[in-house]
N, C-alpha and C positions, 0 to 999 in steps of 0.2 A: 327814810334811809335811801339813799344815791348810791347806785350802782354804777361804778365807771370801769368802762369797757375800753380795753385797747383795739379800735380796731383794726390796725395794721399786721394781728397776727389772725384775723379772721382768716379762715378757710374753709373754701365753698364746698359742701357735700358731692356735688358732682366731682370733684378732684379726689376726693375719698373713697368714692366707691369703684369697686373692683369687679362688678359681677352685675349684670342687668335684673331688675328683681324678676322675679319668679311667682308662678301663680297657680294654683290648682281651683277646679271645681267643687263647691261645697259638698257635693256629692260624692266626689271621688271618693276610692276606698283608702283606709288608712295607708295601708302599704304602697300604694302609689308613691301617696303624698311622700312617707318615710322613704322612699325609693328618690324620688324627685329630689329631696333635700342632698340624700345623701350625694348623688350624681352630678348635681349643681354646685355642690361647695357650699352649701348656706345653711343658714338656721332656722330660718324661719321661711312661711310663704306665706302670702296673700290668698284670703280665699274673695270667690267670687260666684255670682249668680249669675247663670247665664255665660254671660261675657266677660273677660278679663277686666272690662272699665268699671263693673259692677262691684267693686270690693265689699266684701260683707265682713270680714272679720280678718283675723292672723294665727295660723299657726305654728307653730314650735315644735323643734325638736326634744325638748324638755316635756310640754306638752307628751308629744308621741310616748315618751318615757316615763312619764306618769301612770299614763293609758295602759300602754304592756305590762308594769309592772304591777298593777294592781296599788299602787299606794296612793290614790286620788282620796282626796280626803272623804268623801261619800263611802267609799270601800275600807279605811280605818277606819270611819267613825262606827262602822257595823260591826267591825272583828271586835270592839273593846266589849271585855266581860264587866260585868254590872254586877256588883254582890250586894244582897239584901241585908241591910243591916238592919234587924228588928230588935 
């Protein structure tokens, strides 16, 4: 299978992005991070070890909303009742 690409309507991610990304320390506390997001306009950060060039991972605002609410799959999977069917 040939994929064919127009490239005349490519468009470079630098012309897209509106907002410089953003970065927290893996250690930071949550609510930084949730504070950080909110105040920056964005959804997600970069985490990092150490120094900002060190990216270790990403998190999310969905994430964060997972985490508060308690609906992370480890925490359902423990509320389900199990009935013995003998």
């Amino acid at each position: 299978m040939v994929l064919n690409i127009d490239h005349s309507n490519l468009i470079l991610l630098s012309r897209v992005l509106k907002v410089s990304s953003s970065s927290c320390d893996e250690e930071d506390l949550l609510e930084e991070a949730i504070r950080k997001m909110i105040f920056s306009e964005v959804h997600r950060l970069f985490l990092h070890r150490g120094t900002p060039e060190n990216i270790v991972g990403v998190f999310s605002l969905s994430d964060a909303a997972r985490l508060k609410s308690g609906s992370c799959r480890a925490c359902v999977s423990s509320r389900i009742k199990v009935d013995d069917h003998d």
